[in-house]
C-alpha angles and dihedrals in degrees: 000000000000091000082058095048094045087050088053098047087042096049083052093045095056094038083055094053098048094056091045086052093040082046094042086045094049101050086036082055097049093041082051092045096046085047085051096049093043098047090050083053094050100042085049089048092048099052091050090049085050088062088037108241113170111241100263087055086047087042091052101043089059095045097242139107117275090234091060084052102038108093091047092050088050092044093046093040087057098044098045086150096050121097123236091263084050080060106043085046099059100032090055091033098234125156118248110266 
């Protein structure tokens, strides 16, 4: 009767690992997929401030509103020396890893 028992707890308790990993994967797989997104954007943004087009022109060449792209343009104008990490750091607010 206890060998019974144990392979029911153990059957739960695996069940219930393997939804905590999938759900783990999943976030750690969106988090990787917005840092992606949001690097592209600020290695794009940093190469048309290098040639110094004004934020409409930057706005226009990606096809998107100057207000979706503003904070980024002012973070990365300020902060010509910083790489595009420097920048995602700041403009998330993580710590340096």
């Amino acid at each position: 009767m206890s060998d019974i028992f144990m392979e029911i707890v153990q059957e739960k308790f695996d069940r219930k690992l393997k939804e905590e990993v999938d759900k783990a994967v999943g976030t750690a797989t969106v988090k990787n997929t917005e840092k992606t997104k949001l690097t592209e954007r600020i290695s794009l943004i940093q190469k048309k401030c290098a040639r110094n087009k004004s934020l409409a022109r930057i706005a226009d060449d990606l096809e998107t509103d100057t207000e979706e792209i503003r904070s980024l343009y002012e973070v990365i104008s300020k902060n010509p020396e910083k790489t595009v990490e420097e920048i995602y750091q700041i403009v998330t607010g993580e710590a340096q890893k």
